[in-house]
Each structure stands twice: as structure tokens, then as C-alpha cells.
C-alpha positions as CSV (number, residue, x, y, z in Angstrom):
1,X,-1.4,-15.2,3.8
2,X,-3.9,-12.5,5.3
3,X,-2.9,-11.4,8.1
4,X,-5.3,-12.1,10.4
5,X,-4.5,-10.1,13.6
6,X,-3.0,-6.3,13.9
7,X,-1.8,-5.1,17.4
8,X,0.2,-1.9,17.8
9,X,1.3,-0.2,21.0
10,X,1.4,3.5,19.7
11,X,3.4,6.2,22.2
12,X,0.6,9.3,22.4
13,X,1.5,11.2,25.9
14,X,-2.3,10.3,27.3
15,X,-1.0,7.7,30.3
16,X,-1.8,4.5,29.1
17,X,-5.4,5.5,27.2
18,X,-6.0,5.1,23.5
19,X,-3.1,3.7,23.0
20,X,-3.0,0.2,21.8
21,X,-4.5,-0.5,18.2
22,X,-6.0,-3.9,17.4
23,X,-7.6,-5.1,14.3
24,X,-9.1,-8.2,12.8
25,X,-9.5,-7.4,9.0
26,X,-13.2,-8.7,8.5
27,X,-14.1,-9.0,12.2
28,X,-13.4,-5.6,13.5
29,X,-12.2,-2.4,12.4
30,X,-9.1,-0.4,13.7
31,X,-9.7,-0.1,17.5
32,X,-7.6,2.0,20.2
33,X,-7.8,0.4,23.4
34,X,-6.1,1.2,27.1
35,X,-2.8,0.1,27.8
36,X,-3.2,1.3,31.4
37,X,-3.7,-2.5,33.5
38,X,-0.8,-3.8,31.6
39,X,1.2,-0.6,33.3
40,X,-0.6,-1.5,36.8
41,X,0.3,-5.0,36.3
42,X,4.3,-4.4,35.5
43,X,4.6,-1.4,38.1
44,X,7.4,0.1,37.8
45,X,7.5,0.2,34.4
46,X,10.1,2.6,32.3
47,X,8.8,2.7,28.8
48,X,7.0,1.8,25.9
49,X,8.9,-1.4,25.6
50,X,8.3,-3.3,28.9
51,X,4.1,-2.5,27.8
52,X,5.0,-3.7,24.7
53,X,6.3,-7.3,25.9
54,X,3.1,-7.2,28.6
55,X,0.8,-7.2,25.7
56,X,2.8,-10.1,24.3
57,X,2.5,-12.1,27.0
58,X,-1.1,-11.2,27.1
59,X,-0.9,-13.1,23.6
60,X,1.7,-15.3,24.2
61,X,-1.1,-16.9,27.2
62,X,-3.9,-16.7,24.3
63,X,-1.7,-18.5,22.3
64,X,-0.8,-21.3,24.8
65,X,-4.5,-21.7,25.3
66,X,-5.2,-22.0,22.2
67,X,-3.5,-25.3,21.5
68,X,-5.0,-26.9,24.1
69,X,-8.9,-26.3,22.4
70,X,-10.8,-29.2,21.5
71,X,-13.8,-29.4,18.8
72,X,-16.5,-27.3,20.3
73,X,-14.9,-25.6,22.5
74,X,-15.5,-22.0,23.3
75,X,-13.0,-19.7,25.3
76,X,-12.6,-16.0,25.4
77,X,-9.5,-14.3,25.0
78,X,-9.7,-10.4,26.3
79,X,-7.8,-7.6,24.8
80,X,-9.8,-4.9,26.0
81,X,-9.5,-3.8,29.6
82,X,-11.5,-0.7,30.9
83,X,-12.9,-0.1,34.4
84,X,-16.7,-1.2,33.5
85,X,-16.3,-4.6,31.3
86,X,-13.3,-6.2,29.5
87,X,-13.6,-6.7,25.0
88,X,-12.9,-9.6,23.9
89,X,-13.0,-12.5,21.2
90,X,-14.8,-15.3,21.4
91,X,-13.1,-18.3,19.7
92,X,-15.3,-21.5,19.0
93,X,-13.5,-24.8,18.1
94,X,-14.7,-27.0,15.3
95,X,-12.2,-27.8,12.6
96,X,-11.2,-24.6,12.8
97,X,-11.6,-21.6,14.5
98,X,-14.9,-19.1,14.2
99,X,-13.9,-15.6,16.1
100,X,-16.6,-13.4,17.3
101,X,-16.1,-10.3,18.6
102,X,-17.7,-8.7,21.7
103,X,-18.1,-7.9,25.2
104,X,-18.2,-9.4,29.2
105,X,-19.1,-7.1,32.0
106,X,-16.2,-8.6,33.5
107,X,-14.6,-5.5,34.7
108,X,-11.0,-5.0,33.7
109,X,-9.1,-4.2,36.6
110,X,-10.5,-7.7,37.7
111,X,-8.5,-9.8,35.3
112,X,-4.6,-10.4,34.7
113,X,-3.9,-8.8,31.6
114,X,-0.4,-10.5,31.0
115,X,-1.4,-14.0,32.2
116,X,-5.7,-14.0,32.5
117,X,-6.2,-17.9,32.9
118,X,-8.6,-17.6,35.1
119,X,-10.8,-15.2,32.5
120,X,-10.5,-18.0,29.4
121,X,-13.5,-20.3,30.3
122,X,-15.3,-17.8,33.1
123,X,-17.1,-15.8,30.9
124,X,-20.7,-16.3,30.8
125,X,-22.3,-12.5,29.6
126,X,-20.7,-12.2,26.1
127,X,-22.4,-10.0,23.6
128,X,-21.7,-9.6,20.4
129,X,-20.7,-6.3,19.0
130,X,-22.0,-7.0,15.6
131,X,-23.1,-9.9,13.8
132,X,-20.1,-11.0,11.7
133,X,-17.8,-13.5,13.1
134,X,-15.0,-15.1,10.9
135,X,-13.7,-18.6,10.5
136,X,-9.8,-19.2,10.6
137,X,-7.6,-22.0,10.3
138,X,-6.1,-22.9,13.7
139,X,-2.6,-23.1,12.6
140,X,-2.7,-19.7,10.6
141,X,-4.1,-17.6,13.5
142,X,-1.4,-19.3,15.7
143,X,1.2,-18.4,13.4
144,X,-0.2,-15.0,13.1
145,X,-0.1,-14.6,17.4
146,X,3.3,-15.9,17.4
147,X,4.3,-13.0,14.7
148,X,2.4,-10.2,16.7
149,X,4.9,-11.4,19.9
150,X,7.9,-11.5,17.4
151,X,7.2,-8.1,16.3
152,X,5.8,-6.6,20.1
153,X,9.1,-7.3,21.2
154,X,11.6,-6.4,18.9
155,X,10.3,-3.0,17.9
């Protein structure tokens, strides 16, 4: 099976900037992101690790959302979180899953990066970074999310 989601927390001495990588083969390219509101949101943090099980709890809450979809549903799940908007995917339910990727100018210090229930069904400003989205089958990318969490927090 493709692996359909790639998230790496990388240690690069610039505070919480540029430092997590996230990649949807077909969707979007390699991508460094802040992992500077998952620091806020754990304060006091002590290392790499404790950011590294904050973005799988970020996932872990994507993931719990995500079985509770029904056919045409649409939710958003962010991954991005600067000062001026938030990145995120778009995820329509039909039989399976069609991911977009784009934007809200939901800003990111707004939203709970480790738990952002409130941010799922909010969002009403998404723009598309590109054209492409990409259908997935429901239990794959669910399998995938729970392997990202395995490997967030054992590395």
C-alpha cells in the first residue's frame, strides 16, 4: 500500500519554524511547516519528543473525526499553523474520501493544534492551493494516520 501521508518532526535549531515535514504523495509536495503552537500549547515543553506526541494528537483528533464522517460530508483537518491563516486538507465523504489541499484565513494561534474540534466543521474560506485533489479509501488513510501516531511517538 502507498503510503498516503508523510509527517516528520525534524530537530533544526530555528525555535519551532520549518520544522515539521508533511507530504501527501499526489496531493502535495514535501512541505516544512511551524511546530511553534504545538510548543505554546504544551508549555513547558523539554524536547523534541513531547512536540512529537502533540502532533500526534493533532492526528490522533483527525483521526477520531474521521470515523464519525458520513457520505457528503466535508470537514477540514489543519496541519498548518502560522500567525495569518492555518493549511489545511479538505476531506469530502462519499464512498471514500477525496482530499484537497488548501487554505482558511483562520489564523493559527486561534485554533488548538493538539485537540482543534472546534476548527473541523467552522471553516467557511477554503482555497485551494492547486487544483488536484485525490481520492482515498477511508479505511487506508485511517490506517495510514494511525501509523504516522505509531511512528510520532516511538521515534
Amino acid at each position: 500500500m502507498l503510503n498516503l501521508l508523510y509527517i516528520e518532526i525534524i530537530e533544526n535549531g530555528k525555535g519551532g519554524h520549518q520544522d515539521l515535514i508533511f507530504e501527501i504523495p499526489n496531493l502535495i509536495s514535501p512541505q516544512k511547516y511551524d511546530t511553534y503552537f504545538f510548543a505554546l500549547a504544551i508549555e513547558p515543553k523539554n524536547g523534541i519528543a513531547e512536540i512529537k506526541n502533540a502532533v500526534a494528537e493533532l492526528i490522533l483528533s483527525w483521526n477520531k473525526r474521521l470515523t464519525q464522517l458520513k457520505n457528503g460530508q466535508v470537514i477540514y483537518l489543519p496541519i498548518d499553523f502560522s500567525d495569518q491563516y492555518t493549511g489545511c486538507l479538505r476531506v469530502e465523504k462519499t464512498n471514500d474520501l477525496k482530499l484537497t489541499y488548501g487554505f482558511s484565513r483562520q489564523e493559527g494561534w486561534c485554533v488548538d493544534p493538539t485537540n482543534p474540534s472546534e476548527y473541523f466543521e467552522s471553516i467557511t474560506d477554503f482555497v485551494a492551493e492547486n487544483e488536484k485533489s485525490i481520492i482515498v479509501k477511508q479505511s487506508e488513510f485511517e490506517k495510514c494516520l494511525n501509523d504516522t501516531v505509531k511512528k510520532l511517538q516511538t521515534e
